[in-house]
C-alpha positions as CSV (number, residue, x, y, z in Angstrom):
1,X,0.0,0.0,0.0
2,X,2.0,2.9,-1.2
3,X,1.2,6.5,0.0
4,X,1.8,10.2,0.3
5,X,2.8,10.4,3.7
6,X,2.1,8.0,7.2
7,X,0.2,8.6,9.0
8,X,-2.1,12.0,8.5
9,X,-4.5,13.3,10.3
10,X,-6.2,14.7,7.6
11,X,-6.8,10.9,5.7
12,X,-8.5,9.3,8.4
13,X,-9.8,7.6,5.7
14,X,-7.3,5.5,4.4
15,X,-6.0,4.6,8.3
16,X,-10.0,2.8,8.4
17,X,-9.4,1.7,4.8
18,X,-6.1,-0.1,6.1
19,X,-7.3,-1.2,9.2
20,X,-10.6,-2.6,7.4
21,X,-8.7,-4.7,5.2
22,X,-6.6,-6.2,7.5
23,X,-9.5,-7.5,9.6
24,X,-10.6,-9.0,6.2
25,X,-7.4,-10.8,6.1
26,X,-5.0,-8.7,4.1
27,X,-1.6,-8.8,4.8
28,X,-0.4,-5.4,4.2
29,X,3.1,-3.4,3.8
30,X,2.7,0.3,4.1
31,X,5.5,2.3,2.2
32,X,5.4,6.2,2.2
33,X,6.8,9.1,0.0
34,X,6.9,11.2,3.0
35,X,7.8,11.5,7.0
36,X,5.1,12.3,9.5
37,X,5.2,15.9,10.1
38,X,2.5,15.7,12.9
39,X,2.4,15.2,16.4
40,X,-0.7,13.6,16.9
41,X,-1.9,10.0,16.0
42,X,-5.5,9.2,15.7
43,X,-6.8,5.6,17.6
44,X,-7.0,3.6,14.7
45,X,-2.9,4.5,13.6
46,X,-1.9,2.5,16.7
47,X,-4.4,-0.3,15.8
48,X,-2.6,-0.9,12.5
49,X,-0.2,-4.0,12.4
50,X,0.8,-3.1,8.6
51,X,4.9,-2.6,8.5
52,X,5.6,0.8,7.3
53,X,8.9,1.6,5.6
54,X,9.8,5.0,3.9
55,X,11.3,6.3,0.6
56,X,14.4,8.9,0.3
57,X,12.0,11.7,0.4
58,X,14.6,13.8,-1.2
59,X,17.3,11.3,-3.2
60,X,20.3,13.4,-1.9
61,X,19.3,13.1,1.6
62,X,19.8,9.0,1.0
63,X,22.5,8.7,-2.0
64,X,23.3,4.9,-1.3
65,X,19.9,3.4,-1.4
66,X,19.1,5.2,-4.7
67,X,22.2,4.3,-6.1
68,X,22.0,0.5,-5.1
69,X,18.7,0.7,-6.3
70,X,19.4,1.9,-10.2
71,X,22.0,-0.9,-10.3
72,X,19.9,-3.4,-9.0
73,X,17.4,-1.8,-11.9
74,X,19.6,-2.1,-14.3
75,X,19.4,-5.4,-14.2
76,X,15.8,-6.3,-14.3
77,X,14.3,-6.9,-17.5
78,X,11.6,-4.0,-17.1
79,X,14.3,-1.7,-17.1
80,X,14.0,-0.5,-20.5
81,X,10.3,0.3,-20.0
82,X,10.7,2.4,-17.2
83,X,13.4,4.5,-19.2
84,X,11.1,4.6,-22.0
85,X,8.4,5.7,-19.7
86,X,10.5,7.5,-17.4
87,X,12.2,9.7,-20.5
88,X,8.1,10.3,-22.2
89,X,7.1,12.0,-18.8
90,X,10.2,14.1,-18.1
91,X,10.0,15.8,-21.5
92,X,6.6,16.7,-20.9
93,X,7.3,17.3,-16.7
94,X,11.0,18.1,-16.5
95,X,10.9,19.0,-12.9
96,X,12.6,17.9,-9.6
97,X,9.4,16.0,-8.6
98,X,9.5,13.8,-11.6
99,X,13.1,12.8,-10.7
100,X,12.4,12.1,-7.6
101,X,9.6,9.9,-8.3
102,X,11.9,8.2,-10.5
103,X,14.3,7.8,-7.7
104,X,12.1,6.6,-5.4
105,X,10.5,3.8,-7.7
106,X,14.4,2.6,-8.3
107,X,14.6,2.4,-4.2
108,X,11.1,0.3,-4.1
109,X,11.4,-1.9,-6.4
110,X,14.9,-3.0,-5.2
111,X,13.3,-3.1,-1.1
112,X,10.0,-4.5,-1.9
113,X,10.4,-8.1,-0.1
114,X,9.8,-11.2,-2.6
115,X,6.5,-12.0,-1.0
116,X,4.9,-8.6,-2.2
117,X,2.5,-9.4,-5.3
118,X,0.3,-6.4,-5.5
119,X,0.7,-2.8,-5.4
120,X,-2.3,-0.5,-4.2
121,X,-1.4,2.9,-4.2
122,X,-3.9,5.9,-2.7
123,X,-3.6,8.9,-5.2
124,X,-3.3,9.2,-8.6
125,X,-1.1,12.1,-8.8
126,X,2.8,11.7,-7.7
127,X,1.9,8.1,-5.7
128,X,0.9,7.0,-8.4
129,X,3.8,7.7,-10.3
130,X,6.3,6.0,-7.8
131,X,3.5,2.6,-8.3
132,X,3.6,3.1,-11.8
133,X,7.3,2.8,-12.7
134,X,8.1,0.2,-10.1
135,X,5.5,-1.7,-11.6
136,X,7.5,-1.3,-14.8
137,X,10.6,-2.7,-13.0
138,X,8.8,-5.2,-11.1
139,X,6.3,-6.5,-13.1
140,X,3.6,-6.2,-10.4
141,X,0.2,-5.6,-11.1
142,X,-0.9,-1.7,-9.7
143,X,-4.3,-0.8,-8.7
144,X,-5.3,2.7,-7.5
145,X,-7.4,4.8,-4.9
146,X,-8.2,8.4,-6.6
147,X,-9.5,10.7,-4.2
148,X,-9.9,14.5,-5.1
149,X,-7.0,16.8,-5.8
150,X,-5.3,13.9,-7.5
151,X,-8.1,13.5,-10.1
152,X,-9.0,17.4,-10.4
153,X,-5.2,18.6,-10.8
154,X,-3.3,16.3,-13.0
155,X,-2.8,16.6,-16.5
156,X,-5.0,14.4,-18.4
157,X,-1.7,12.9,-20.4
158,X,-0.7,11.9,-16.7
159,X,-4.1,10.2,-16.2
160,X,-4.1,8.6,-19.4
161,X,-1.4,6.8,-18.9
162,X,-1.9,5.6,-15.5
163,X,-5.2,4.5,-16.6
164,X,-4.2,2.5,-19.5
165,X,-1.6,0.8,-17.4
166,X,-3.4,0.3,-13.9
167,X,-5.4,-3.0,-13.5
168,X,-8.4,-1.4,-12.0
169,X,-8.7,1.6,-9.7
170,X,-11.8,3.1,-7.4
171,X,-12.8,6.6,-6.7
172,X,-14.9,8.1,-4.4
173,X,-17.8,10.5,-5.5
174,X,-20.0,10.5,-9.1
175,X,-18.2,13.2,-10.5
176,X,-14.3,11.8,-9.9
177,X,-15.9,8.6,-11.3
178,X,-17.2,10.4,-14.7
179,X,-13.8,12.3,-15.0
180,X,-11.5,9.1,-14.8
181,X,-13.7,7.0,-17.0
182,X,-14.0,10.0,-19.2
183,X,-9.8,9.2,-20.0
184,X,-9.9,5.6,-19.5
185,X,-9.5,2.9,-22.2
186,X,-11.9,0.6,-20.5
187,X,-14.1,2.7,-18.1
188,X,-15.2,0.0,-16.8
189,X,-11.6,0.1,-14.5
190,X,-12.7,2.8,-12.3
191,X,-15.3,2.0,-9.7
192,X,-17.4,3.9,-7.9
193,X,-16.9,3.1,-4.2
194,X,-17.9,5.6,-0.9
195,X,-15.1,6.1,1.8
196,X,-17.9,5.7,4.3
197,X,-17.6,5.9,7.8
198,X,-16.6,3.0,10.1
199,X,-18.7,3.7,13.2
200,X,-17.5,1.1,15.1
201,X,-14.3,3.9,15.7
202,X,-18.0,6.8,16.7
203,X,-20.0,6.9,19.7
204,X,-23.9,7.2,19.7
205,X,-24.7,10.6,18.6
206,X,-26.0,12.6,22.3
207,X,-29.6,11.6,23.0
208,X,-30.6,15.4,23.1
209,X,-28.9,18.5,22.2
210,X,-29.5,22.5,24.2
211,X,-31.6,24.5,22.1
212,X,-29.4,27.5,21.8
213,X,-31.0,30.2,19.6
214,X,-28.1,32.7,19.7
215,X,-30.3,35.2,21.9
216,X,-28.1,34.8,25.3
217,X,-24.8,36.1,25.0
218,X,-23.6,33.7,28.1
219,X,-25.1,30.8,26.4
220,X,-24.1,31.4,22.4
221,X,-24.3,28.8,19.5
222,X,-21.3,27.1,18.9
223,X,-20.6,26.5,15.4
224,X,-17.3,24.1,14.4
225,X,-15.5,22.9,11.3
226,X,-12.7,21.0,11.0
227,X,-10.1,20.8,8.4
228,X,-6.5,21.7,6.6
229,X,-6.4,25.7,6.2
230,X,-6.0,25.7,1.9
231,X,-8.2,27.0,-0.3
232,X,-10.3,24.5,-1.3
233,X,-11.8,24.1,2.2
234,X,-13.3,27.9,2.2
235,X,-12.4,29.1,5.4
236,X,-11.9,32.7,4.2
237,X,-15.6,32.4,2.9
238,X,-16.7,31.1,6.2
239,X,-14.9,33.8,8.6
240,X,-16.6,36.3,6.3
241,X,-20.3,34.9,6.8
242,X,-19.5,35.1,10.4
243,X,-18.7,38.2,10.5
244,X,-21.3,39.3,8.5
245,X,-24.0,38.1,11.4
246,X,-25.8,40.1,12.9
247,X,-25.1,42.2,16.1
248,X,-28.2,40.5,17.9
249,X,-26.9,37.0,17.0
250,X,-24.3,35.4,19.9
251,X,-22.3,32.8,18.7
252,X,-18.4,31.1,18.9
253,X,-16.6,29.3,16.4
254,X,-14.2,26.7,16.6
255,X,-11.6,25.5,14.0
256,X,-9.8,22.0,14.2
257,X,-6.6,22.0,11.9
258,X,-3.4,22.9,10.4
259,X,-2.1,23.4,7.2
260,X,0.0,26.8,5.7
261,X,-3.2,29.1,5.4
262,X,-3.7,29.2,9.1
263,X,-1.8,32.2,9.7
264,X,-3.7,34.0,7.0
265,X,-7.0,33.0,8.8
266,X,-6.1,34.6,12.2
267,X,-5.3,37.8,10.6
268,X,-8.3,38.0,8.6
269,X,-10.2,36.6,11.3
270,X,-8.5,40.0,13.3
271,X,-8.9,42.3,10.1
272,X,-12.7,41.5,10.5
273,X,-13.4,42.2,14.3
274,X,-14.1,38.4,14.8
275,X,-11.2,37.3,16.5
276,X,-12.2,37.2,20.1
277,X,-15.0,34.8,19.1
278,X,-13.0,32.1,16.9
279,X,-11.2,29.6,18.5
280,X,-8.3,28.0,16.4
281,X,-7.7,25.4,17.9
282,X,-5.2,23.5,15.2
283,X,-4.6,19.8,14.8
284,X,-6.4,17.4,17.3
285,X,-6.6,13.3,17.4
286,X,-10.0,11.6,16.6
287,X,-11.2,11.5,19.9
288,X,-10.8,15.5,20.6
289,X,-12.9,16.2,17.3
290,X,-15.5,13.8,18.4
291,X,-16.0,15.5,21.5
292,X,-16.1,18.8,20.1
293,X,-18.6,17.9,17.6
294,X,-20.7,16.7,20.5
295,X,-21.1,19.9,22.3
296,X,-21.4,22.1,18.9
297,X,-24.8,23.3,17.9
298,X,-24.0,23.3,13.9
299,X,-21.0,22.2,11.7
300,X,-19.8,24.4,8.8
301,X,-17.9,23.5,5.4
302,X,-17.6,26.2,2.7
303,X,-15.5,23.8,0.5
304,X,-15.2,25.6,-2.9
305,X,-13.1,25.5,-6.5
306,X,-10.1,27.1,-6.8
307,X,-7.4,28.8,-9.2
308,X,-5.3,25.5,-9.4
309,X,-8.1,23.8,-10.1
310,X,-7.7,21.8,-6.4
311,X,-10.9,20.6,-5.1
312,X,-12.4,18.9,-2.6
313,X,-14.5,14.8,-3.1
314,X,-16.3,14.2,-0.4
315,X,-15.1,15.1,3.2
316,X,-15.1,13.0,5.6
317,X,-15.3,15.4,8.2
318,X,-19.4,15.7,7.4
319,X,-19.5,11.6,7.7
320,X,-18.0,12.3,11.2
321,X,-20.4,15.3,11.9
322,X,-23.0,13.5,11.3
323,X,-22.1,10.2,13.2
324,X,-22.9,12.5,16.4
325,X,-26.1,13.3,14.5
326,X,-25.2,17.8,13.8
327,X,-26.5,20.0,11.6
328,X,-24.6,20.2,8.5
329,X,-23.9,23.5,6.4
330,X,-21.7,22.8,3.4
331,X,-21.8,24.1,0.0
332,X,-23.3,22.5,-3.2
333,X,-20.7,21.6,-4.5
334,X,-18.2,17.9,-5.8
335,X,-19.0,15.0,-3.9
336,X,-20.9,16.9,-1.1
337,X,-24.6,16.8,-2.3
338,X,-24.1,12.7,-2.8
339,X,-24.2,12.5,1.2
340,X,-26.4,15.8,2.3
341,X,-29.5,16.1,0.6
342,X,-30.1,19.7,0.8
343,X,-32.9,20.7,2.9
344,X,-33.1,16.9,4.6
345,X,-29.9,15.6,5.5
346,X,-28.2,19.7,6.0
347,X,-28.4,22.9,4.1
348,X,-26.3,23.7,1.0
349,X,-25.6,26.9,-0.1
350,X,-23.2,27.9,-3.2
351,X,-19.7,27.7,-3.1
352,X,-17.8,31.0,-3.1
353,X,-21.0,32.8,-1.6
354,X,-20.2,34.5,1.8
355,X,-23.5,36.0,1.9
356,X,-25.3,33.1,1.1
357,X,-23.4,31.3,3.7
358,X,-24.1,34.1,6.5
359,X,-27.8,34.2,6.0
360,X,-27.9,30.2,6.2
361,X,-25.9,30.7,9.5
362,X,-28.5,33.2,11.0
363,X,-31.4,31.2,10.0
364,X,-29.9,28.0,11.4
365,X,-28.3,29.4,14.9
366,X,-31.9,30.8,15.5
367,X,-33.7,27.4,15.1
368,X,-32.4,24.8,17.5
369,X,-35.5,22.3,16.0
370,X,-34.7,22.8,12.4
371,X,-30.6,21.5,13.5
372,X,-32.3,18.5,15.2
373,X,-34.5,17.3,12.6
374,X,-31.8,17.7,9.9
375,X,-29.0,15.9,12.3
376,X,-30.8,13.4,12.9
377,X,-32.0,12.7,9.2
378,X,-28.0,13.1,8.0
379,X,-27.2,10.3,11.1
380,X,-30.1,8.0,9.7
381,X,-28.5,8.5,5.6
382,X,-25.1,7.7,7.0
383,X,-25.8,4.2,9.2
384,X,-27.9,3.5,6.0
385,X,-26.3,4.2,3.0
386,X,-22.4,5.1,3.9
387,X,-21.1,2.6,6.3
388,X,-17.8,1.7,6.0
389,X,-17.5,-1.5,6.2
390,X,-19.7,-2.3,2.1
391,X,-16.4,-0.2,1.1
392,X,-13.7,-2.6,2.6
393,X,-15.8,-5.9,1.9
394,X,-15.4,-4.6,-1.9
395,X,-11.7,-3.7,-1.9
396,X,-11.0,-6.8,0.1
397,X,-12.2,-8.7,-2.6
398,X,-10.5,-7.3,-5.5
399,X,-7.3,-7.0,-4.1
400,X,-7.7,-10.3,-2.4
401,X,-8.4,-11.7,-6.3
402,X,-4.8,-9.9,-6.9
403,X,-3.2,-10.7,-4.2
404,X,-3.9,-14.7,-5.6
405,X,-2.5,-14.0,-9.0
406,X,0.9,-15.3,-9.9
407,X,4.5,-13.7,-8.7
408,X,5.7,-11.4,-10.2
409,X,7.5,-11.5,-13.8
410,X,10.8,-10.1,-12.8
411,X,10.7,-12.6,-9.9
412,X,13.5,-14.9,-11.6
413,X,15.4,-12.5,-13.1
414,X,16.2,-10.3,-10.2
């Protein structure tokens, strides 16, 4: 299982992915492009038995394993592939990043232990490339997880080529799905299949909730969000609705993350008069979230396109806001409206629309019984219709069908 970095906090998802097909009787190596950067683990990290070894993140930093592995490439017969394909993509990406892809598929293919038959990888960006060209030297079979910035910022020669090469590969909202089948040989390689949410890892939601209305300033409505301060999330969209409440209106907000923008969004949140109600609170494990979404009165998204063209699928995060059964207000926009049915399961307003956003706010801070009905309807959608666990049974299955298939090719050779 070859990703971006181990662990995150911000891919929750893939941590319940791995731990989900383990139970199912996978036996899993972990390999990662990149360190941990964070301090914090969630629960389900330390319930992981998968091995995880890292790449050279930068090839300089580890000269001797990138040299032993280009000799030990040399010798394999899918050596002159991986030039071929290795040469294609640097004329049309000549860039550090491609080299050290390269690098780094040289180092894997030489460490990957004997027993290793499969390669998943999660991304279809630059994991993707490390999978596909140790593949090439290997012989492996790949298989991919696409996700959302990986499908929305590639190039579509990139994603061609993966495509045509990759045995099969899921995705995880309608629109994803349509763009990689779109470039696909065979479309019937990508799959549509829901992260979910594994609520064995999520307390009941709270049997009742205080009916704050925003009219007592000791008692205000707590709103929360949770997620990486970058553009795509809408943060600068959201502090601007709040501030935009009006005077009568008490309320606090609460953010949960990191991520570069988040000095940005304590000066605007200053710039705007706002700051001595918003809490940043920055990155917390799983079981601080949880307890904040408990005690909040509404959770707010204002996911949204942006310039580079990043974007968001589905976010987890509303799964997880909803598992304790609060009002959702997101925006209409990728994967987001296949969960919250607007109106029923949260209200959705449109992205890059502060003023939308605000009025939405207003109205649903000053109606406690409105929040209830549509927490509990987004609770009943997600036990229902996006439990983890249909998710792993179907990647279990597939990769436990290539998992059975014979060694790999190069086996003999190397």
């Amino acid at each position: 299982m070859l990703v971006k970095g181990y662990p995150r906090l911000s891919e929750t998802f893939i941590a319940q992915e791995i731990r989900g097909l383990e139970q199912r009787g996978l036996a899993i190596e972990i390999w990662s492009l990149r360190h941990p950067t964070e301090r914090f683990t969630h629960p389900v990290h330390r319930e992981i038995e998968a091995p995880v070894r890292y790449l050279p993140e930068y090839l300089y930093q580890e000269p001797v394993r990138v040299l032993r592995g280009l000799l030990a490439g040399i010798r394999r017969p899918g050596f002159g592939a991986f030039l071929r394909a290795g040469w294609r993509d640097l004329r049309r990406d000549p860039t550090p990043n491609r080299m050290r892809r390269l690098g780094q598929a040289l180092v894997l293919a030489r460490e990957l232990p004997g027993e290793v038959r499969h390669l998943h990888v999660h991304y279809l960006h630059t994991p993707a490339s490390v999978a596909r060209y140790s593949a090439l030297l290997t012989g492996l079979p790949w298989t991919f997880s696409a996700h959302a910035k990986d499908i929305w910022t590639s190039p579509d020669w990139e994603l061609r080529d993966k495509l045509a090469e990759a045995r099969w590969g899921v995705t995880c909202t309608r629109d994803g799905a349509a763009r990689l089948r779109g470039l696909a040989p065979d479309p019937a390689r990508v799959e549509l299949v829901y992260h979910g949410l594994d609520l064995t890892r999520f307390p009941a939601p709270p049997e009742t909730r205080p009916g704050r209305d925003g009219s007592d300033p000791a008692d205000p409505v707590r709103i929360v969000s949770v997620g990486r301060a970058v553009a795509k999330k809408g943060f600068d969209d959201l502090l601007r609705a709040l501030a935009a409440l009006p005077p009568d209106l008490h309320w606090r907000f609460a953010h949960v993350g990191g991520g570069e923008g988040l000095a940005a969004l304590k000066r605007l949140a200053g710039e705007l008069g706002i700051a001595s109600r918003v809490a940043f609170l920055g990155p917390r494990a799983q079981p601080d979230i949880v307890a904040l979404l408990r005690e909040a009165d509404l959770f707010a998204l204002a996911a949204k396109d942006t310039r580079s063209g990043d974007r968001d699928g589905l976010p987890n995060v509303l799964l997880e806001a909803a598992s304790q059964a609060l009002a959702i207000l997101s925006t209409r926009f990728a994967g987001i409206p296949e969960f919250v049915r607007e109106g029923e399961d949260g209200v959705l307003v449109a992205p890059g629309s502060w003023e939308e956003l605000s009025n939405a706010l207003n109205g649903l801070a000053r109606e406690p019984e409105r929040r209830l009905a549509l927490g509990r309807s987004a609770h009943a959608r997600l036990t229902s219709e996006f439990r983890a666990e249909a998710g792993f049974d179907r990647l279990a299955a597939r990769l436990g069908q290539a998992g059975s298939s014979p060694a790999r090719a190069a086996d003999a050779a190397a």
